[in-house]
DRENSE-686102 format. One record per residue (C-alpha): residue number from 1; residue in three letters; x, y, z. Coordinates in nm, 4 decimals, m for minus. Layout:
N
R   nr  rest        c1        c2        c3
R  NUM   ala         X         Y         Z
...
END
This chain:
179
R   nr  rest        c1        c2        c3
R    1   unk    0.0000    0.0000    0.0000
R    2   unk    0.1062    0.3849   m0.0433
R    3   unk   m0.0109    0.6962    0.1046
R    4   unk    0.0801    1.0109    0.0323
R    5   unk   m0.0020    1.4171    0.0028
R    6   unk    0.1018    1.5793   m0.3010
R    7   unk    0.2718    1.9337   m0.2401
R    8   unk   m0.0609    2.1671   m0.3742
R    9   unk   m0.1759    2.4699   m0.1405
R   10   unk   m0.5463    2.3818   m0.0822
R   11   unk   m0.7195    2.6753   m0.0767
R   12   unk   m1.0153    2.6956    0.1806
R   13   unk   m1.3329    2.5516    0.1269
R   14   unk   m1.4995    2.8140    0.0562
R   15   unk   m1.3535    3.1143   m0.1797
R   16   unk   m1.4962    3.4494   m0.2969
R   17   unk   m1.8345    3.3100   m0.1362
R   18   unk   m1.8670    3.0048   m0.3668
R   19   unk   m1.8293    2.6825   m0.2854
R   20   unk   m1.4888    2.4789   m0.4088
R   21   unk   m1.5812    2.1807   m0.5444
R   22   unk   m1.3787    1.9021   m0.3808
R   23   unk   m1.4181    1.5169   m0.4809
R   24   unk   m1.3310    1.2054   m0.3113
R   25   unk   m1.2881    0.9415   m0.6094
R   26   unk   m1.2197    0.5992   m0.5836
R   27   unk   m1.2359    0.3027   m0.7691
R   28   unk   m1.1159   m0.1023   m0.6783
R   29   unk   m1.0362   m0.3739   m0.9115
R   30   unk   m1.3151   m0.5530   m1.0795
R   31   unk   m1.4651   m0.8462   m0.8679
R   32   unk   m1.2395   m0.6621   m0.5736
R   33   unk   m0.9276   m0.8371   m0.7444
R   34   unk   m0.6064   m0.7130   m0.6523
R   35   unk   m0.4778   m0.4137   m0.8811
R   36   unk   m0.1503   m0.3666   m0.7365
R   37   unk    0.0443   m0.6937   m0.6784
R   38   unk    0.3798   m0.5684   m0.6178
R   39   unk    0.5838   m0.2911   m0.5017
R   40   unk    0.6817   m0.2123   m0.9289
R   41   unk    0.2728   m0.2042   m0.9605
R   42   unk    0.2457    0.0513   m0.6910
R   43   unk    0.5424    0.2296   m0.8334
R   44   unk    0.3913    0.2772   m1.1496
R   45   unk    0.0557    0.3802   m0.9590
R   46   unk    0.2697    0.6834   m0.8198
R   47   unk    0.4189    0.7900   m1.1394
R   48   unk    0.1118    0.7535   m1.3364
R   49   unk   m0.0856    0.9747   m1.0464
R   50   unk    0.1827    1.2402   m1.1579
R   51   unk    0.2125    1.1665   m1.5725
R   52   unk   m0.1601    1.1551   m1.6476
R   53   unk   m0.2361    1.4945   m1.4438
R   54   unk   m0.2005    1.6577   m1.7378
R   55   unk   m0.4653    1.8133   m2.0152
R   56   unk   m0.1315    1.6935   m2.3196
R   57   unk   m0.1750    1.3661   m2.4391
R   58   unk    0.0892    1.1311   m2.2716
R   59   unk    0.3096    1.0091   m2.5204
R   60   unk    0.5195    0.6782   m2.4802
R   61   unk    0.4796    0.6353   m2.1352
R   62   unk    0.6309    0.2922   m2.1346
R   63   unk    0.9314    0.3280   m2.2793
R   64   unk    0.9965    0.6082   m2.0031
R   65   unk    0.8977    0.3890   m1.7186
R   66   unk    1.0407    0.0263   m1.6979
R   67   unk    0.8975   m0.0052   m1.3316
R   68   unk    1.1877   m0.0178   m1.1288
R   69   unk    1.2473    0.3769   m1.1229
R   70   unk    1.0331    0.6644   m1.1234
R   71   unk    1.1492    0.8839   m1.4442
R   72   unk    0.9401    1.1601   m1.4945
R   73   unk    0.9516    1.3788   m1.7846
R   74   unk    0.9906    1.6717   m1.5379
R   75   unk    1.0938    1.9224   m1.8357
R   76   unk    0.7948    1.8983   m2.0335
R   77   unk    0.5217    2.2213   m1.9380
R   78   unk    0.2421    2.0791   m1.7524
R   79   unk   m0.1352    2.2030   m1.7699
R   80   unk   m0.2964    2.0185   m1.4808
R   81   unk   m0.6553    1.8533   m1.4987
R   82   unk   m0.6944    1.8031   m1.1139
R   83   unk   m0.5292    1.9072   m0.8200
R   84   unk   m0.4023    1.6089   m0.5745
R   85   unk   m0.3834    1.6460   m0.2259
R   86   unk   m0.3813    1.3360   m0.1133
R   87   unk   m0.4125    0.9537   m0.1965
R   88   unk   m0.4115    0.6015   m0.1303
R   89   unk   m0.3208    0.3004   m0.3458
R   90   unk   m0.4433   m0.0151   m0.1452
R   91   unk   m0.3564   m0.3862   m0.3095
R   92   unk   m0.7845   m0.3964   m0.4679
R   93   unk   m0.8673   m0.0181   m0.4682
R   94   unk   m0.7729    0.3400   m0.4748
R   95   unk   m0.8595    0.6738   m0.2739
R   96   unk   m0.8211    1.0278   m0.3941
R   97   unk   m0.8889    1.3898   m0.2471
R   98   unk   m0.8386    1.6189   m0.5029
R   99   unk   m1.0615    1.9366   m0.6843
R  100   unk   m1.0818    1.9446   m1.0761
R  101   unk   m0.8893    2.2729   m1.2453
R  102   unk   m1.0000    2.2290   m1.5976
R  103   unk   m1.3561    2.1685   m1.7317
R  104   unk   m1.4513    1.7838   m1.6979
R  105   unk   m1.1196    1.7653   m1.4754
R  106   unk   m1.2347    1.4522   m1.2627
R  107   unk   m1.3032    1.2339   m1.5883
R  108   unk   m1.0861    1.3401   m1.7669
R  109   unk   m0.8120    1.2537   m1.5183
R  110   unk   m0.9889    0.9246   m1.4338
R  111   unk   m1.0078    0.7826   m1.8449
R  112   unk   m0.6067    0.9072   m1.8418
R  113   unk   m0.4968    0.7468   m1.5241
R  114   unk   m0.7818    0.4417   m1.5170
R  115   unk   m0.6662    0.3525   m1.9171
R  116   unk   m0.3186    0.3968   m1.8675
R  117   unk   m0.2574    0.2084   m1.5347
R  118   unk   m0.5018   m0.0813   m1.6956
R  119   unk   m0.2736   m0.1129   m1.9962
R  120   unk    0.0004   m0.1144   m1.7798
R  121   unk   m0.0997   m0.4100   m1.5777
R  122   unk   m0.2582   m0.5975   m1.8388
R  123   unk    0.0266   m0.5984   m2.0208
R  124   unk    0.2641   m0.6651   m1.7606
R  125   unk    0.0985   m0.9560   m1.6145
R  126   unk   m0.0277   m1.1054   m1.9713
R  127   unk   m0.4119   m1.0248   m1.8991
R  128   unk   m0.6852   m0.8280   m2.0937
R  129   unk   m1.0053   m0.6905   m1.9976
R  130   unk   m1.1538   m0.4590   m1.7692
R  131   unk   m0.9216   m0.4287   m1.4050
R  132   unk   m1.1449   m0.1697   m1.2380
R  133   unk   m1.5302   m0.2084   m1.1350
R  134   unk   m1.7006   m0.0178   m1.3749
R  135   unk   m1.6102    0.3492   m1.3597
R  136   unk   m1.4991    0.5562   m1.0602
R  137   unk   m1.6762    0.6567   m0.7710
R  138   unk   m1.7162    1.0346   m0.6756
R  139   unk   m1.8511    1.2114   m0.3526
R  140   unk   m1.8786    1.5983   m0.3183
R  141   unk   m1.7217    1.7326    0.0116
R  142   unk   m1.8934    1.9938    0.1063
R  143   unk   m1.6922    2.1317    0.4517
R  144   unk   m1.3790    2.1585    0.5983
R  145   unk   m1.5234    1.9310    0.8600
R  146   unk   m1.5816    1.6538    0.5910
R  147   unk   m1.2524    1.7229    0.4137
R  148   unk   m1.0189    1.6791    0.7287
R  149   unk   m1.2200    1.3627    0.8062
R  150   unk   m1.1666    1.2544    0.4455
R  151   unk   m0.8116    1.3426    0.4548
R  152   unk   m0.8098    1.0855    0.8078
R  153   unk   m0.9952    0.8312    0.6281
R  154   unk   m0.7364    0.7815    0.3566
R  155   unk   m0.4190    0.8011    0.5327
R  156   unk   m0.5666    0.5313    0.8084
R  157   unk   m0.7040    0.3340    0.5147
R  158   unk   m0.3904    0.0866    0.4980
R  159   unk   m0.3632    0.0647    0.8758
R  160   unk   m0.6756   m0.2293    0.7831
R  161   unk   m0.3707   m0.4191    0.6273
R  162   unk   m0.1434   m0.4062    0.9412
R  163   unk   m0.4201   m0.4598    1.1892
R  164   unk   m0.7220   m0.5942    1.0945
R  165   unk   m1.0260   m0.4672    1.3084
R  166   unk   m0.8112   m0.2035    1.4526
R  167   unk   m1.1294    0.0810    1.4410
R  168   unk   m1.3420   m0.1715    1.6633
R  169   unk   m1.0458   m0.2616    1.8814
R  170   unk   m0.8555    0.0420    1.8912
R  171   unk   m0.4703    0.0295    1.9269
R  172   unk   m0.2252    0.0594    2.2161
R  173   unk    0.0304    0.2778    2.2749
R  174   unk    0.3129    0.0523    2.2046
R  175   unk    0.1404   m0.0137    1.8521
R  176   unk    0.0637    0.3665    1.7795
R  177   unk    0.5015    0.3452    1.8084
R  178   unk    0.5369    0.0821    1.5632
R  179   unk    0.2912    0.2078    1.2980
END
């Protein structure tokens, strides 16, 4: 699994009166199959997070990614279709917490990074077909009250993975240490 917070100023919930419009989208592998099977997988989940943020069409991805580093075409002008500020990439499903910058922003960026991270894996692990559940899930948050608990929600996503049943149970000090 892989959590992180992209470096993007979020700008309050509300601005100039009206209402930001901030999304939670997700999406998990069809049949809740596995999308990301090894640490490469969730390399390329990072990177492609980054490449397909882009309103450009993404030209020969591949042969700039072989899966064991993370090059980035970091010299090319970027327009950006969504703003990131943070994520989740669990082994069957995904969690984002971004706000769209261009018109259509959210599936735009979806098709891009949904298409290109399918292709990926297909190819990779000699497959074809569908790999996520139908298209991706959305949910307007509407507060800084949601947001923050959004923002919670994703980063203690994986914790599931490390200790199952740890929101019924809790966890003790000495555990809060390890995490």
């Amino acid at each position: 699994m892989v959590v992180g917070m992209m470096a993007v100023e979020l700008p309050s919930m509300v601005c100039y009166n009206k209402i930001m419009e901030f999304y939670h989208t997700y999406n998990r592998g069809t049949e809740k199959r596995k999308i990301f099977l090894d640490n490469s997988d969730y390399l390329r989940g990072v990177h492609d997070l980054y490449e397909f943020n882009d309103v450009k069409a993404v030209i020969n991805v591949n042969r700039r990614f072989d899966g064991s580093s993370t090059a980035i075409n970091k010299n090319r002008l970027r327009e950006r279709i969504i703003n990131l500020a943070t994520w989740c990439l669990m082994p069957n499903h995904y969690h984002l917490f971004s706000y769209p910058v261009v018109d259509n922003g959210l599936p735009k960026f979806h098709q891009k990074f949904g298409g290109g991270y399918t292709w990926f894996f297909n190819n990779k692990y000699k497959r074809n077909g569908v790999l996520f559940q139908g298209r991706y899930k959305k949910v307007q948050v509407t507060g800084d009250t949601q947001a923050l608990q959004l923002i919670c929600y994703i980063h203690s996503n994986p914790l599931e993975l490390w200790k199952p049943n740890w929101k019924e149970k809790g966890l003790t000090d000495s555990e809060t240490k390890d995490a």
